[in-house]
C-alpha positions as CSV (number, residue, x, y, z in Angstrom):
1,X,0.0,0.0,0.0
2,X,1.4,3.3,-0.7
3,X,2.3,5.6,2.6
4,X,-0.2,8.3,1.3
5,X,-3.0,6.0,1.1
6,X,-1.7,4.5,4.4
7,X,-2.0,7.5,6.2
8,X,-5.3,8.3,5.2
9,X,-6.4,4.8,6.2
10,X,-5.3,5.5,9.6
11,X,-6.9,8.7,10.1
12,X,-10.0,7.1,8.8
13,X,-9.6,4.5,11.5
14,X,-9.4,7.2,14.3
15,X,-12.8,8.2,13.2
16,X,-11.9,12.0,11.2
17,X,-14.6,13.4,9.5
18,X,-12.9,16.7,8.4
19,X,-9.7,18.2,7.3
20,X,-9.5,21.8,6.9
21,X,-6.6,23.3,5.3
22,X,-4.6,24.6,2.2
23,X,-2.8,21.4,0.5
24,X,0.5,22.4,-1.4
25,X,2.6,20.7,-3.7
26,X,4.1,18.7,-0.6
27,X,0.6,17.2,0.1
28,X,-0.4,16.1,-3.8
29,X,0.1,12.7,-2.9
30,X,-1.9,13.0,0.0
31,X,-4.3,15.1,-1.6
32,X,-4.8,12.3,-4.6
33,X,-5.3,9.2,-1.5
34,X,-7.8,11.6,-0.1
35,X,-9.8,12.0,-2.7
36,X,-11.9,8.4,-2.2
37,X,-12.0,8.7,1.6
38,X,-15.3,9.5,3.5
39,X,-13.0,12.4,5.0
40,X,-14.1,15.8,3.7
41,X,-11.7,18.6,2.7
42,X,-12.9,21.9,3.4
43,X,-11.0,24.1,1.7
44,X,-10.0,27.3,3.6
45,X,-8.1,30.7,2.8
46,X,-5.4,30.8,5.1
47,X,-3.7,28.3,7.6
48,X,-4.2,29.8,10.6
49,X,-7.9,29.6,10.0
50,X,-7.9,26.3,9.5
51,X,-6.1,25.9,12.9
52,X,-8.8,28.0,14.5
53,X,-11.2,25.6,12.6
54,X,-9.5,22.1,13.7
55,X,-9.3,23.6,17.0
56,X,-12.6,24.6,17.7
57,X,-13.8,21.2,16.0
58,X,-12.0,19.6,19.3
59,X,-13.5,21.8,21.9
60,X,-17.2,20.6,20.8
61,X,-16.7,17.1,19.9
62,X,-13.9,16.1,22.3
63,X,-11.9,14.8,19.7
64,X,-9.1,16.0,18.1
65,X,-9.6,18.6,14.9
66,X,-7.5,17.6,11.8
67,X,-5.7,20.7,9.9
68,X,-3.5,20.3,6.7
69,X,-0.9,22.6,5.5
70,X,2.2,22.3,3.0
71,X,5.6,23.0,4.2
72,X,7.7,26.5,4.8
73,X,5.2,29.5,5.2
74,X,2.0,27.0,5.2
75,X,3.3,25.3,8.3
76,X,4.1,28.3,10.0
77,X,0.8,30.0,9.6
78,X,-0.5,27.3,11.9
79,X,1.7,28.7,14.8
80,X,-1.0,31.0,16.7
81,X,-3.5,28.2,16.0
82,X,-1.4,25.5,17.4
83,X,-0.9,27.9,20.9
84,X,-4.8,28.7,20.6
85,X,-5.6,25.4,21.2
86,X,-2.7,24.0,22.8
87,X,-3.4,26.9,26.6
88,X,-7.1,26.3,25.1
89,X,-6.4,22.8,26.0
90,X,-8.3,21.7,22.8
91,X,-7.2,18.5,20.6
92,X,-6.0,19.7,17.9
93,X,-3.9,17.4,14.9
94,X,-2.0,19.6,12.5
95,X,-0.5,18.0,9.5
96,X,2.3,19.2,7.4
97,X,4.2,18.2,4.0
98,X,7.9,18.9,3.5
99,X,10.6,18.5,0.6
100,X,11.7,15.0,-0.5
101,X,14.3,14.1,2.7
102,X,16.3,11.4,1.0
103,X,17.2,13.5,-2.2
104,X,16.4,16.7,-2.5
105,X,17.2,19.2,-5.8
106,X,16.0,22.3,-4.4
107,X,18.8,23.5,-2.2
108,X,17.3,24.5,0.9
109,X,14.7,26.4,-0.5
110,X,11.6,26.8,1.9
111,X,13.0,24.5,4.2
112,X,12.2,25.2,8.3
113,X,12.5,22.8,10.7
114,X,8.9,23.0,11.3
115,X,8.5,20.1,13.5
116,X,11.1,21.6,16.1
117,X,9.5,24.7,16.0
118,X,6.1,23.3,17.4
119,X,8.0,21.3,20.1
120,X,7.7,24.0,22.4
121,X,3.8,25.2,21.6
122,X,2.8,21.8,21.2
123,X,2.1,18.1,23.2
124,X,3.5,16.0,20.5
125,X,5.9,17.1,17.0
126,X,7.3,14.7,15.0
127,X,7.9,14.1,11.4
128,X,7.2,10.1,9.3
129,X,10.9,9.5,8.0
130,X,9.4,5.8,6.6
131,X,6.2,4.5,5.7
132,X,6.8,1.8,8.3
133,X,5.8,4.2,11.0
134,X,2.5,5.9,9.8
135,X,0.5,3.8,11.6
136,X,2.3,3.9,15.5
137,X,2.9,7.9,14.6
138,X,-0.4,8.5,13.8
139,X,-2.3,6.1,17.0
140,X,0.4,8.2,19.1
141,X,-0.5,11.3,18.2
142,X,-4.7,11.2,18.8
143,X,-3.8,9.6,22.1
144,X,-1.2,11.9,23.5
145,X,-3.4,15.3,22.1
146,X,-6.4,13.4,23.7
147,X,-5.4,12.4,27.1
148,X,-4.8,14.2,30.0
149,X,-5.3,18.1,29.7
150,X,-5.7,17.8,25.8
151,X,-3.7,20.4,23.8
152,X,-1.8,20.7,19.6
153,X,0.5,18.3,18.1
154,X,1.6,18.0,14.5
155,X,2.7,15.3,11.8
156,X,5.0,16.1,8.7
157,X,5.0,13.7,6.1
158,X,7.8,14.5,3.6
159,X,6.7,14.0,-0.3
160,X,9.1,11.1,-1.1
161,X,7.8,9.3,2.0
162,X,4.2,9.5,0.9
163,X,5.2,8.0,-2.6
164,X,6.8,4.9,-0.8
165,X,5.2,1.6,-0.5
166,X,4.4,0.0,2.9
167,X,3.5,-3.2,4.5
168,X,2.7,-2.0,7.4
169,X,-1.7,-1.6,8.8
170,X,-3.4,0.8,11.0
171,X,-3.2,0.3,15.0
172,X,-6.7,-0.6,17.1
173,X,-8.5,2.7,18.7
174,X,-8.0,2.0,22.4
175,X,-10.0,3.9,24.3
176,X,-8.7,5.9,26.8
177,X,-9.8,5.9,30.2
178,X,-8.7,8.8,32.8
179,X,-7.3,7.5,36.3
180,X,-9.6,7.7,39.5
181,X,-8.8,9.8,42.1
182,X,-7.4,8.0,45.6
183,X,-10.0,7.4,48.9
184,X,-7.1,9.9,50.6
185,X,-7.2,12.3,48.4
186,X,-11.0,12.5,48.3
187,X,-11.9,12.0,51.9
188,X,-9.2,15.1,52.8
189,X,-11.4,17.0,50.7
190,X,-14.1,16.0,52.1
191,X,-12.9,17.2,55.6
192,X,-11.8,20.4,54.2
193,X,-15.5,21.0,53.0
194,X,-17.1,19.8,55.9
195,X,-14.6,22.4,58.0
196,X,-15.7,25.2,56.0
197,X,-17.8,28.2,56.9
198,X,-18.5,29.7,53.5
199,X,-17.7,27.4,51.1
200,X,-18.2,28.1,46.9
201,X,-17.5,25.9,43.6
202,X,-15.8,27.5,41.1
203,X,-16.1,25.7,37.4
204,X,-13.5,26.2,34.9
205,X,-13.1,24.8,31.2
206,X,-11.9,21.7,32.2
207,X,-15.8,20.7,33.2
208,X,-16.6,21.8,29.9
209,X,-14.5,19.7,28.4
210,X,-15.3,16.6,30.2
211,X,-19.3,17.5,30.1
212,X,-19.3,17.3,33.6
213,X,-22.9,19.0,34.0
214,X,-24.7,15.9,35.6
215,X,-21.7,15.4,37.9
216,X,-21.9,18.8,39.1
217,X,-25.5,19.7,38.9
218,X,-25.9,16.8,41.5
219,X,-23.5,18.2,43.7
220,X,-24.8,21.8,43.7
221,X,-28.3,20.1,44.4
222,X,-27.2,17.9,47.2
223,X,-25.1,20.2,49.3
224,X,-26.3,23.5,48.2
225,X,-23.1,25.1,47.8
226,X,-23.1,28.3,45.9
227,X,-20.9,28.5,42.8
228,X,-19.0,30.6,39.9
229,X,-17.6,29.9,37.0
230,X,-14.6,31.3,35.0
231,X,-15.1,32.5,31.5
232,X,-14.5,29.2,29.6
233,X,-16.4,27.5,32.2
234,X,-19.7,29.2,31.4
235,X,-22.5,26.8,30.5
236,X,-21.9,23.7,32.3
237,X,-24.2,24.4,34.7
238,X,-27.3,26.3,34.2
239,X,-26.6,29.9,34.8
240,X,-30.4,30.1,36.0
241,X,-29.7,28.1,38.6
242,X,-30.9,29.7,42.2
243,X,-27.1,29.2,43.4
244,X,-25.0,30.8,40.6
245,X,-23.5,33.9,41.3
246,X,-22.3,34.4,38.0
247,X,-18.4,34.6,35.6
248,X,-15.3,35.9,37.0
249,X,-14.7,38.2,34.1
250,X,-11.8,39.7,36.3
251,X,-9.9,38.8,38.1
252,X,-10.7,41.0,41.2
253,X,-12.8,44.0,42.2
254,X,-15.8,42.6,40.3
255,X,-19.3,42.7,42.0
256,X,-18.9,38.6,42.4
257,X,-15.6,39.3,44.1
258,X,-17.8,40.5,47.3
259,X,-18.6,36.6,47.5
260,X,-15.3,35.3,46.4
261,X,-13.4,37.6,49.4
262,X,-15.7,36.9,52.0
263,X,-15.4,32.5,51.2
264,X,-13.2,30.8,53.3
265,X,-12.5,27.6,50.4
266,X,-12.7,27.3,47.0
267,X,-13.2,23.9,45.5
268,X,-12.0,24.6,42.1
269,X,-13.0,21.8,39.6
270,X,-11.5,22.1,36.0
271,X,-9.6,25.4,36.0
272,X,-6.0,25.6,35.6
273,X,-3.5,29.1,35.8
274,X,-3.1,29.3,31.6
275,X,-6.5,30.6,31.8
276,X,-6.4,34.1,33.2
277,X,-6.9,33.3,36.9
278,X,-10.9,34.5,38.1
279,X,-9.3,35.4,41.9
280,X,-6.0,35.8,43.2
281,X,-4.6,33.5,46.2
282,X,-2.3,35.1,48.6
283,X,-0.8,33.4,51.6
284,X,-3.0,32.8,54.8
285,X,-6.3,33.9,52.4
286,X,-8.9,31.4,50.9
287,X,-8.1,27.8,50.8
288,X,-8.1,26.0,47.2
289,X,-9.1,22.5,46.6
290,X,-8.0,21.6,43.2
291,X,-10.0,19.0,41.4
292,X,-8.7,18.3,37.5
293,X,-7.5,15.4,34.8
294,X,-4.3,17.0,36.0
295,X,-1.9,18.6,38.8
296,X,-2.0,22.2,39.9
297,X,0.3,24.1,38.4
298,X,1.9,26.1,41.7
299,X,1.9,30.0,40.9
300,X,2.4,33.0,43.1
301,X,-1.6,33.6,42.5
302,X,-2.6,29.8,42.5
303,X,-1.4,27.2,45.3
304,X,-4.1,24.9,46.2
305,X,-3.7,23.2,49.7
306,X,-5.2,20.2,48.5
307,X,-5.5,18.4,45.0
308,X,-7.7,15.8,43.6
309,X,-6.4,14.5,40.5
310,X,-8.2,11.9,37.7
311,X,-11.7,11.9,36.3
312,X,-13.2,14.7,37.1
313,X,-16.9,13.1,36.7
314,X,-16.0,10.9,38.9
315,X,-14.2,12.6,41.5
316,X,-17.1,15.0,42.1
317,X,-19.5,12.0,41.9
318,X,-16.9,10.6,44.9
319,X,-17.9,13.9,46.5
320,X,-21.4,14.2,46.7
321,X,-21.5,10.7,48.0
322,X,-19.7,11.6,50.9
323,X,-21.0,14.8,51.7
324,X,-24.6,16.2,53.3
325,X,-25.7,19.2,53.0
326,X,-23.5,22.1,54.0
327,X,-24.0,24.2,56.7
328,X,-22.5,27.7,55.1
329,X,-23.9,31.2,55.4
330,X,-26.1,31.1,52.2
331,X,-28.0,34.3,53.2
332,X,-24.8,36.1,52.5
333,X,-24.8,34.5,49.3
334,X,-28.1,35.0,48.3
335,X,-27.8,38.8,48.6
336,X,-24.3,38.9,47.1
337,X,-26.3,37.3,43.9
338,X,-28.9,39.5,44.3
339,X,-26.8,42.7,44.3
340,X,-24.6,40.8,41.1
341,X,-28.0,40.8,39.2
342,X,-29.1,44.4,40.1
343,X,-26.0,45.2,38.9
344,X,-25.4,43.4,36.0
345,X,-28.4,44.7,34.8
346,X,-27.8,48.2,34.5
347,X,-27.4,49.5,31.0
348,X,-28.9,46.6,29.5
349,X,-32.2,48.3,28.6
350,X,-30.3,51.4,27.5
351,X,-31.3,51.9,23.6
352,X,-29.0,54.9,22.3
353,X,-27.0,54.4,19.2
354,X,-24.6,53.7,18.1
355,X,-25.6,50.7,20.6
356,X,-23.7,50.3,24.5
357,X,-22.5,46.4,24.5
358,X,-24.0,46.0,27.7
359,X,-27.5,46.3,25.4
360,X,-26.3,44.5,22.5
361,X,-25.7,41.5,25.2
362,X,-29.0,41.6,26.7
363,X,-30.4,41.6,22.8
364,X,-29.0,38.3,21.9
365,X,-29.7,36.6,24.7
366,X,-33.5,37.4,24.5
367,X,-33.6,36.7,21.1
368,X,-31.6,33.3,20.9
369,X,-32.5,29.6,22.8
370,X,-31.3,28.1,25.2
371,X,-28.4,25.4,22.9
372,X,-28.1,28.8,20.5
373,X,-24.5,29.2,19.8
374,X,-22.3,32.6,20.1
375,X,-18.7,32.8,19.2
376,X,-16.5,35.5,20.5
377,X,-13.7,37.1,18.8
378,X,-11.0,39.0,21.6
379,X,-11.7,42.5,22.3
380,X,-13.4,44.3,25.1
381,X,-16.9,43.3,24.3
382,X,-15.4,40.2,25.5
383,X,-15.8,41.1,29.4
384,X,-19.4,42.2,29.1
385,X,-20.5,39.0,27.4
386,X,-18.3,37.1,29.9
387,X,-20.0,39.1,32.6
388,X,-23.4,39.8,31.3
389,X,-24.4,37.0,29.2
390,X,-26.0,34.2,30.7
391,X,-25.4,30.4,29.3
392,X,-28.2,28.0,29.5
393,X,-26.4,24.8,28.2
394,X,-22.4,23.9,27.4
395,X,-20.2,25.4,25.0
396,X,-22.7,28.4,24.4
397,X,-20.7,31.1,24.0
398,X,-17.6,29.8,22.5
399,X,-14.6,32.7,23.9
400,X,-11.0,32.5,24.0
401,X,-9.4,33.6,27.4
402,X,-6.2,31.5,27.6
403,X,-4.4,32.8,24.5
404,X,-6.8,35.1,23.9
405,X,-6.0,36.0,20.2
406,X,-7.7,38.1,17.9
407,X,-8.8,36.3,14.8
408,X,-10.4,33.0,15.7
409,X,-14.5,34.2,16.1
410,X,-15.4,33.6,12.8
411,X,-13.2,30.4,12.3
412,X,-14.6,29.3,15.0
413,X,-18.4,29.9,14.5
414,X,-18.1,28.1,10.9
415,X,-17.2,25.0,12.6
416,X,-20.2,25.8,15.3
417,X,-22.4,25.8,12.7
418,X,-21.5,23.0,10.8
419,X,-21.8,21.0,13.4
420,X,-24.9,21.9,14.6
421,X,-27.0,23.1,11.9
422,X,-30.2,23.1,13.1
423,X,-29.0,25.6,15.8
424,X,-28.6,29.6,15.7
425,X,-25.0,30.9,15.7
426,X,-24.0,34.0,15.8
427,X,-20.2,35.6,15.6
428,X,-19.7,38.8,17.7
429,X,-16.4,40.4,16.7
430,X,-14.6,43.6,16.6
431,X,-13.7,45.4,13.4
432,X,-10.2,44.8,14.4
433,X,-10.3,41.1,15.0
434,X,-13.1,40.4,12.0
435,X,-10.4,42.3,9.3
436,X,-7.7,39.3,10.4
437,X,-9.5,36.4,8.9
438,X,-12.2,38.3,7.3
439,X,-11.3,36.0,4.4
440,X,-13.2,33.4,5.1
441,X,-16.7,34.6,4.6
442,X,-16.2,33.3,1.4
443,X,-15.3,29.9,2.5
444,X,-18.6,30.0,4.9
445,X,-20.7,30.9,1.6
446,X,-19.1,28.1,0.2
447,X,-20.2,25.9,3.1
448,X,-23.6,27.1,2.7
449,X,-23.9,27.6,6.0
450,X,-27.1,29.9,7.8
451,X,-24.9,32.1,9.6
452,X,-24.8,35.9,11.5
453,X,-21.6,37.7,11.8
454,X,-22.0,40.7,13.7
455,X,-18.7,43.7,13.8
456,X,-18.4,46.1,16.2
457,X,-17.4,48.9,14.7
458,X,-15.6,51.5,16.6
459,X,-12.7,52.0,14.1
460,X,-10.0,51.4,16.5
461,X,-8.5,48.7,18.4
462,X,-11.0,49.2,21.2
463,X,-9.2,46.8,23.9
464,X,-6.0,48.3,23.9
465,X,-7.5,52.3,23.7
466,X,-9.2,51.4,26.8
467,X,-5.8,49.9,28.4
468,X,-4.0,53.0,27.1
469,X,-6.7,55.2,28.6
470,X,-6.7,53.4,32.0
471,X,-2.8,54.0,31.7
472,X,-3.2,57.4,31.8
473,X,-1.4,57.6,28.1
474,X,-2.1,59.7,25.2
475,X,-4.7,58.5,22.9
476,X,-2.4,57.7,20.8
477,X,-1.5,54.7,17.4
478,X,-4.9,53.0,17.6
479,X,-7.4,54.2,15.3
480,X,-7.9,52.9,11.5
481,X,-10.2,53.5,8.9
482,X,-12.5,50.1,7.9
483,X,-14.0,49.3,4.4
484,X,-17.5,49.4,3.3
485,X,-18.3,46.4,5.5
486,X,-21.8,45.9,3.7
487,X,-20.0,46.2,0.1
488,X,-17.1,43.9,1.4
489,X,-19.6,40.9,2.6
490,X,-21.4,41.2,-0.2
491,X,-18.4,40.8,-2.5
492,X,-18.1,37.1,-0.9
493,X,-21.9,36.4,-1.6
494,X,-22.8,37.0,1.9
495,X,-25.3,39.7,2.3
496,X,-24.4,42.8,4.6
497,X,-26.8,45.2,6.9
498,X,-25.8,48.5,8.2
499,X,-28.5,49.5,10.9
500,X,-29.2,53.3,11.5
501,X,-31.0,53.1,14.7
502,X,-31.9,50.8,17.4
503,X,-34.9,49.2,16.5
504,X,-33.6,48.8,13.3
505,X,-30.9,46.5,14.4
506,X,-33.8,44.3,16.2
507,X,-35.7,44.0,13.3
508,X,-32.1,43.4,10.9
509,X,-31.1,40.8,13.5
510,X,-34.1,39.0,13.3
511,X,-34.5,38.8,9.8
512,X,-31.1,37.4,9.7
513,X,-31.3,34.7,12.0
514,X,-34.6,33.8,10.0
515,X,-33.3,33.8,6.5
516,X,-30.7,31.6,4.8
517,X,-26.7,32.4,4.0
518,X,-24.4,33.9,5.9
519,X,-25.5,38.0,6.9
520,X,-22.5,40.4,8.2
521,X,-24.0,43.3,10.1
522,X,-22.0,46.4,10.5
523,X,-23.0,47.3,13.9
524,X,-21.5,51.1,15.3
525,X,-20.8,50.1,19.1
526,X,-20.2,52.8,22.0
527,X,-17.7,52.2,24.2
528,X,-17.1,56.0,25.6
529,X,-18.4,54.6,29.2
530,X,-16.1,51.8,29.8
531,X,-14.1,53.2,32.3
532,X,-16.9,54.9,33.8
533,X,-18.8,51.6,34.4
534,X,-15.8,49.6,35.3
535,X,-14.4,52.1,38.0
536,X,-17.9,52.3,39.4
537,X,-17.5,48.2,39.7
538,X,-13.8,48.4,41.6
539,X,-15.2,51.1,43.8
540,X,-18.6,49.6,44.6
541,X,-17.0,45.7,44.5
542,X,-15.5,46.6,47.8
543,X,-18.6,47.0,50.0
544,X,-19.9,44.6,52.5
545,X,-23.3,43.5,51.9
């Protein structure tokens, strides 16, 4: 059997459905075994999109996303997609060609050692030097980006290796099971609970990724502990739920930091320090009980004084088994989400234009279900949606806040989509982070997918303005001028809306969501009271309720 068709074989065996890329010359013979396989190609515009794309593919399914690129500056467009989903701690497989390694005519033309550059940014890198070793390369490779915390790796497959012959056949699937957590370690934690006064649960994107929501939900129910959850954590449980306090969009001096300060342990279940950290530790302060498919990593902001490591499912399962209900102060609670609500809500119902985000929050979430997807590009919209955007059901609002690139919100909302078709999705974005892959509304034309992209369009990069600002610097090396944005989707075949007022935007929004293709809706956003709103949260975060 030829290596090519070989290595498609095995990634048919590991159950791939899609490869999105940009083949090259390297890839042809890959390309041509490819062809006849149940695996679709969907073609994209640039690498790194297809990263974004593979990536996001991993953090819905659970499995790991398959990207293809060619050698030299194909390969190395993948780089902020592979750290995207590598601190995003989504499987992710990317695969590379190079030049012919045994005889080569072209000098060193293109050449980069690709596969030690993603050593460090990646789980697993490694390049198929013979045909013989497809199959052991390629088993290794879904296991090691699967197990554990999962996370990047990438395969090269040089052009005269693909053209060899081989004898070799693909490995069995094993499935791979997590390790429980030991009696010790769960019945300290137990104690530790048991001891405390005012005790919360704090859910981070590891429970997302493990669907943990039954686990959990059971545990919240049984001892009627009050929780939180980071930003990638939102959605696993509820947010309705009577004892949810809400996201940590910072990291202190929040509203839900009056809680967070007054608790006396934190049992922490799936959050690890590469996403930004929703509270800071400091010595003699809250306890930490760390429960994760991995260690704690120790920082000078995270140092849990006990850790639970294994299945997270099961640990908490362990949990609620050996715990009652707790007795903690859960009228203090109750008014701390109380006041969180009141506050949240301000603004919300505010219906000036060019629109306040705070409003624009508030809109989507009354228009779309509860399993209705959004996907979040990075800018500074990002904290109100973190903050004011409740999720009803997992992996809801799709944001990035371990990298925390700009680019990946429309990648990512394609794949959304094409995965769940019968739901709404929506991409919020800035004009600065739409412009970066902006590119690929043609490919979601080409997709025919049902889709809303929504810019934010304050002409600037709005994020780091508001840094500069808060600085005390100059405004100063920020602004830009945008295209037509209406002219510009419609040059892909999309169809673009420019609403003049408020109610206009409602009734754009919902004619999108109701129609077919994909609709871009260049949206003028206020954000001239950002510091105002967030120095009235650090000054009124620090009363006592």
């Amino acid at each position: 059997m030829k290596t090519s068709d070989l290595f498609v074989k095995a990634l048919e065996n590991e159950g791939v459905e899609y490869i999105y890329g940009i083949p090259g010359e390297e890839n042809l013979d890959f390309l041509n075994s490819l062809k006849n396989s149940p695996i679709k190609l969907i073609l994209t515009r640039h690498e790194q999109t297809a990263g974004f794309m593979a990536a996001t593919y991993g953090r819905l399914t659970g499995k790991p996303g398959v990207c293809l690129s060619t050698l030299g500056p194909g390969a190395t467009n993948f780089v902020t997609a592979a750290a995207y989903a590598q601190l995003g701690a989504m499987p992710m497989i990317m695969l590379g060609g190079q030049k012919p390694i045994r005889t080569s005519n072209q000098g060193r033309f293109q050449l980069v050692d690709v596969v030690g550059l993603m050593k460090p940014i990646t789980k697993y890198s490694e390049q198929i030097s013979d045909g013989s070793n497809v199959s052991c390369v390629i088993r290794d490779t879904f296991r090691i980006c699967s197990e554990e915390r999962p996370g990047a790796a990438y395969i090269e497959l040089p052009e005269d290796i693909a053209q060899t012959d081989t004898n070799t056949t693909v490995f069995d699937v094993i499935d791979y099971q997590l390790p429980q957590a030991t009696d010790e370690s769960l019945n300290k934690a137990v104690k530790m609970i048991q001891e405390a006064n005012m005790p919360l649960l704090l859910i981070g994107a590891g429970a997302n990724r493990k669907h943990s929501t039954k686990a959990l939900t059971d545990f919240i129910n049984k001892t009627g502990i009050y929780f939180f959850n980071t930003q990638m954590g939102k959605g696993v449980i509820d947010e309705r739920h009577p004892q949810c306090l809400g996201t940590a969009a910072l990291s202190k001096d929040d509203f839900l930091h009056c809680a967070i300060d007054r608790a006396d342990l934190i049992v922490n279940v799936g959050h690890d320090i590469i996403e930004k950290p929703p509270f800071l530790m400091k010595k003699g302060g809250t306890k930490v009980i760390h429960i994760n498919t991995c260690s704690a990593r120790n920082d000078e902001v995270y140092f849990p004084q006990q850790v639970i490591v294994g299945d997270i499912n099961y640990s908490v399962e362990q949990l609620t088994r050996r715990l009652n209900t707790l007795c903690q102060n859960s009228d203090y609670f109750r008014r701390v989400k109380d006041y969180v609500s009141e506050k949240i809500a301000k603004y919300a119902d505010d219906e000036r234009f060019p629109m306040l985000p705070q409003r624009l929050v508030k809109i989507l979430r009354e228009t779309l279900d509860d399993a209705d997807i959004i996907t979040l590009d990075n800018g500074i919209y990002k904290i109100w949606f973190a903050r004011n955007y409740p999720c009803y059901s997992n992996n809801t609002l799709l944001l990035d806040n371990a990298l925390a690139t700009m680019g990946a919100g429309l990648p990512s909302a394609l794949v959304a989509k094409q995965l769940n078709p019968t739901k709404k999705v929506i991409s919020v974005n800035g004009d600065g982070g739409f412009m970066m892959n902006s590119q690929e509304l043609e490919t979601a034309v080409r997709m025919n997918l049902n889709l809303v992209v929504i810019i934010l369009n304050d002409s600037a990069y709005g994020m780091i303005k508001w840094k500069q600002e808060g600085k005390g610097f100059d405004d100063y090396g920020l602004d830009f001028n945008n295209p037509d944005f209406v002219a510009y989707a419609n040059s892909f075949g999309a169809i673009g809306h420019r609403p003049i007022d408020h109610n206009d935007f409602l009734n754009i929004l919902s004619n999108a969501l109701n129609s077919s293709g994909v609709h871009v809706i260049d949206l003028p956003i206020d954000y001239s009271m950002n510091h105002q709103i967030l120095n009235i949260i650090t000054k009124e975060s620090q009363c006592i309720i």
